[in-house]
N, CA, C and O atoms as a GROMACS GRO file, in nm:
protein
  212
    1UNK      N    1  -1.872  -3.489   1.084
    1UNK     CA    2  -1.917  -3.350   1.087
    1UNK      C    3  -1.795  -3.257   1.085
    1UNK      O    4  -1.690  -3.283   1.144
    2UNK      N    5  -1.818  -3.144   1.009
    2UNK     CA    6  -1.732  -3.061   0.978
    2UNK      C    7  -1.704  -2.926   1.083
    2UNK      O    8  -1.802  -2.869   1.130
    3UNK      N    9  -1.594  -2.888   1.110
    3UNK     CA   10  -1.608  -2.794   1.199
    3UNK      C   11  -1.557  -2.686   1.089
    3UNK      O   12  -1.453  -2.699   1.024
    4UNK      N   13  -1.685  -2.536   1.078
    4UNK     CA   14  -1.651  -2.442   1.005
    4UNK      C   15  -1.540  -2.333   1.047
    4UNK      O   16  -1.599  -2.279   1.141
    5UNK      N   17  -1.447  -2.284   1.039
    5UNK     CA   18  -1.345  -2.222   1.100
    5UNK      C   19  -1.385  -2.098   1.054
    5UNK      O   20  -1.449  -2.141   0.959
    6UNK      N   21  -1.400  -1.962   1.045
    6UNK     CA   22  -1.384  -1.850   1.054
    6UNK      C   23  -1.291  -1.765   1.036
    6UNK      O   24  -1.223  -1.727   1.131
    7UNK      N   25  -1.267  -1.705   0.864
    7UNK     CA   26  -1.170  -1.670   0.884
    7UNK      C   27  -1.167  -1.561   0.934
    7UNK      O   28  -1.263  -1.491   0.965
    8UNK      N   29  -0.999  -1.530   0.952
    8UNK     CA   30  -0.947  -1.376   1.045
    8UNK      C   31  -0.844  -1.344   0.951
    8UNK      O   32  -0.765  -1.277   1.016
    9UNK      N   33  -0.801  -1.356   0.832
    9UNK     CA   34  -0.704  -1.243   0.695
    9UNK      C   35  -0.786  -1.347   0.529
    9UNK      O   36  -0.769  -1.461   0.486
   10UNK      N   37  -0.866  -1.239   0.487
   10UNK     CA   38  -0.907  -1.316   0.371
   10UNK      C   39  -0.801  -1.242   0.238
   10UNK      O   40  -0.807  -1.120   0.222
   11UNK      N   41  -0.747  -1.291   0.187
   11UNK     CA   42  -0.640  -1.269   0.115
   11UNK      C   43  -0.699  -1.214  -0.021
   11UNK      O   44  -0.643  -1.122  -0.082
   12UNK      N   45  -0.834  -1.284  -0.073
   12UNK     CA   46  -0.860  -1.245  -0.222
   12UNK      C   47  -0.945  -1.134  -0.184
   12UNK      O   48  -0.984  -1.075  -0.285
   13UNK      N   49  -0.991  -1.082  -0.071
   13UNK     CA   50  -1.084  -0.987   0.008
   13UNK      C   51  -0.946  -0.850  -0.059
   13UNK      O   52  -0.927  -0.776  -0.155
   14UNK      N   53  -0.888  -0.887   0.060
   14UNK     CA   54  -0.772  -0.783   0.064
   14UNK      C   55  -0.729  -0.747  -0.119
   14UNK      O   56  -0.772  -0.653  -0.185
   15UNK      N   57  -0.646  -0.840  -0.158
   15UNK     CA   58  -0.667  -0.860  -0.306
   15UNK      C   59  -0.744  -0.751  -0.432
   15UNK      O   60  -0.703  -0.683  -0.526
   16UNK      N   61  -0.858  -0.778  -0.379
   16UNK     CA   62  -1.002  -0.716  -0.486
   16UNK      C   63  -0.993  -0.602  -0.433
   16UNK      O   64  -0.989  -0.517  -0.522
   17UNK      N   65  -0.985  -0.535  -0.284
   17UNK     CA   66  -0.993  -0.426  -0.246
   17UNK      C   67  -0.875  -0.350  -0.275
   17UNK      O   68  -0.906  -0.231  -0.279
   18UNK      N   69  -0.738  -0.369  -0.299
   18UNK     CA   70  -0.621  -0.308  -0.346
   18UNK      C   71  -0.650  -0.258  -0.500
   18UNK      O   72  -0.656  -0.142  -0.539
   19UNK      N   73  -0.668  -0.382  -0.580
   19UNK     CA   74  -0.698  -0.382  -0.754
   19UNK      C   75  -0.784  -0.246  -0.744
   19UNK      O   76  -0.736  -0.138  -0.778
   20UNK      N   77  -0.925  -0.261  -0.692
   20UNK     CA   78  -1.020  -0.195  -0.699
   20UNK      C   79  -0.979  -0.029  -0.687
   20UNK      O   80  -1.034   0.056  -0.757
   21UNK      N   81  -0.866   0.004  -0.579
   21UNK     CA   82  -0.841   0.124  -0.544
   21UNK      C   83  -0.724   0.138  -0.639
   21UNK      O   84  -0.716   0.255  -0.677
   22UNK      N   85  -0.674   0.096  -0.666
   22UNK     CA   86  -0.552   0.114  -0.827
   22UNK      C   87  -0.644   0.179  -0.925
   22UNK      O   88  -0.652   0.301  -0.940
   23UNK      N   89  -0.717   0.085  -0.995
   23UNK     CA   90  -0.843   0.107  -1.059
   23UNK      C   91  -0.868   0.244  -1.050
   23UNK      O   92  -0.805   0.337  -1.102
   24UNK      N   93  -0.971   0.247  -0.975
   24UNK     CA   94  -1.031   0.444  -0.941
   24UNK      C   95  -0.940   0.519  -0.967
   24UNK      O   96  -0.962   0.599  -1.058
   25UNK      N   97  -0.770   0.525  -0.884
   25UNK     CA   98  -0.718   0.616  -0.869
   25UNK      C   99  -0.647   0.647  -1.028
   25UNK      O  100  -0.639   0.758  -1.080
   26UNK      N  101  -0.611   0.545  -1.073
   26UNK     CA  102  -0.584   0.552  -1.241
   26UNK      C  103  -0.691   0.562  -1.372
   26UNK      O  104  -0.658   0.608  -1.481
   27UNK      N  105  -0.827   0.510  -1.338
   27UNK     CA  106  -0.884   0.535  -1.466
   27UNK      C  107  -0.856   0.633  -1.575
   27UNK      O  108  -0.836   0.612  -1.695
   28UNK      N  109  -0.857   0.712  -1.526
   28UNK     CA  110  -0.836   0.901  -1.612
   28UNK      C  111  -0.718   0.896  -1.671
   28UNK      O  112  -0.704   0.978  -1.761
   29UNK      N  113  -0.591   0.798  -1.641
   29UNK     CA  114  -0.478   0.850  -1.665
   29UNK      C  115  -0.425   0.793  -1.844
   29UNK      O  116  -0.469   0.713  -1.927
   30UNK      N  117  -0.344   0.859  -1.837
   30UNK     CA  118  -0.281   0.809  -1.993
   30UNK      C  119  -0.160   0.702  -1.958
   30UNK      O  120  -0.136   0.663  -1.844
   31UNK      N  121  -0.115   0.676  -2.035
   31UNK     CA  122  -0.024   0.577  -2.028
   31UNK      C  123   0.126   0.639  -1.976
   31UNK      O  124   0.209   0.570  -1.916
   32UNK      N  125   0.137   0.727  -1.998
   32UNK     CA  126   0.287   0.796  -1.959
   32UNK      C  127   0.243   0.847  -1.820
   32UNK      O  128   0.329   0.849  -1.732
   33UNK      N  129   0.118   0.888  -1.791
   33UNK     CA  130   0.081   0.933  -1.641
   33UNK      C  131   0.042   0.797  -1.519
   33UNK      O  132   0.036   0.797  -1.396
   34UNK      N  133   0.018   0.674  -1.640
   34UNK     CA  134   0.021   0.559  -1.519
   34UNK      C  135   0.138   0.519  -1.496
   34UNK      O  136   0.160   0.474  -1.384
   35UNK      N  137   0.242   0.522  -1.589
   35UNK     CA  138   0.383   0.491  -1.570
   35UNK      C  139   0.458   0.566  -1.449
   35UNK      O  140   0.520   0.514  -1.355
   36UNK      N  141   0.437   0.696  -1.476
   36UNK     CA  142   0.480   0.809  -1.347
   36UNK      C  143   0.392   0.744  -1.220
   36UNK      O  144   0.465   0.718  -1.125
   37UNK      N  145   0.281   0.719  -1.203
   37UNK     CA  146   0.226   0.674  -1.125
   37UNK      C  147   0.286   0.543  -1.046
   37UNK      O  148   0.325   0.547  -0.929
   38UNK      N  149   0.286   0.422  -1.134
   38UNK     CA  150   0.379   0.335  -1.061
   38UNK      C  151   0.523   0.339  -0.984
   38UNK      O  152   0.550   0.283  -0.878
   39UNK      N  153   0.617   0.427  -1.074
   39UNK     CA  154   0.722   0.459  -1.053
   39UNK      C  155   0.733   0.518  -0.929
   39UNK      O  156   0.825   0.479  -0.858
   40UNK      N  157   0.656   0.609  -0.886
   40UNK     CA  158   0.571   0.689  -0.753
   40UNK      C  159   0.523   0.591  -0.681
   40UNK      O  160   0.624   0.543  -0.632
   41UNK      N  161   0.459   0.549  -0.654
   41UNK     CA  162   0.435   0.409  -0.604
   41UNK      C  163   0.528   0.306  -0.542
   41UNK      O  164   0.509   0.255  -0.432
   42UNK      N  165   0.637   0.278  -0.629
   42UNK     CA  166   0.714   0.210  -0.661
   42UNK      C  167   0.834   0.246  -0.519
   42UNK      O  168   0.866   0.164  -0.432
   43UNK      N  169   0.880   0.387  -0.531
   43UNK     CA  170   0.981   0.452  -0.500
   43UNK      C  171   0.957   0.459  -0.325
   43UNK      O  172   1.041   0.428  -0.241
   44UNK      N  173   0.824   0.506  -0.302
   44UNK     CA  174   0.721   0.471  -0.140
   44UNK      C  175   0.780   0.414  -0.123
   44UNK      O  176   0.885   0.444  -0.067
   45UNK      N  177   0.748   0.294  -0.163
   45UNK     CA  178   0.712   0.114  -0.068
   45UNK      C  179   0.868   0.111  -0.013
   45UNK      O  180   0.886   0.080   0.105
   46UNK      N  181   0.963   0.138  -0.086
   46UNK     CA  182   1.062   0.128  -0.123
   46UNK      C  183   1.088  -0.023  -0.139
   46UNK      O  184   1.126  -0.084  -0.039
   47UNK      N  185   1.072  -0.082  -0.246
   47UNK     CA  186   1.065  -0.226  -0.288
   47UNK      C  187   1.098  -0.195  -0.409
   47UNK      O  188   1.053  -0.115  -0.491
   48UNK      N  189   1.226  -0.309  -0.408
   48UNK     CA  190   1.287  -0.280  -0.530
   48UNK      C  191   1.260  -0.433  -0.642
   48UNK      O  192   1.251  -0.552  -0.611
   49UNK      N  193   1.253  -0.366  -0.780
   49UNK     CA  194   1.209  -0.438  -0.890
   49UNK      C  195   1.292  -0.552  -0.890
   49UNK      O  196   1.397  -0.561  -0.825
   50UNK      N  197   1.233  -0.657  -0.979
   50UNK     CA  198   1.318  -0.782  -0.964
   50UNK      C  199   1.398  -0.754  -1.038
   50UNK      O  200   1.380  -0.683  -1.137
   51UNK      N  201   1.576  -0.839  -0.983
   51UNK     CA  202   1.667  -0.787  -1.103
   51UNK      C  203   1.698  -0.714  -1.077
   51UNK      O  204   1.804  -0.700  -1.137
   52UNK      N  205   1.670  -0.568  -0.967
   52UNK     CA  206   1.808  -0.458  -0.910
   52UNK      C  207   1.835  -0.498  -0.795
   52UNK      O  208   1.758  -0.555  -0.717
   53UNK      N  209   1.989  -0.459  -0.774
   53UNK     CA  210   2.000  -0.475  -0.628
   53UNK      C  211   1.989  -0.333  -0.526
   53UNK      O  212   1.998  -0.344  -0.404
   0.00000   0.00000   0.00000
């Protein structure tokens, strides 16, 4: 018999719910306004791209 564990951080949960809010907040945009967008994004987190130091 199997003991069912319960999870407590569902990862593809979290996952779908990030995509999903990218999604909405970009639909409308053009391609030079999602670019500004990431870059904005980007600059926040402050996490830098692979390949700079």
């Amino acid at each position: 018999m199997k003991t069912i564990k319960e999870k407590t951080f569902d990862a593809v949960r979290i996952q779908r719910d990030i995509r999903k809010k990218i999604s909405s907040e970009t639909e409308n945009m053009s391609y030079k306004e999602f670019l500004n967008y990431m870059e904005q994004k980007i600059k926040e987190s402050g996490v830098k791209p692979v390949g700079q130091k």
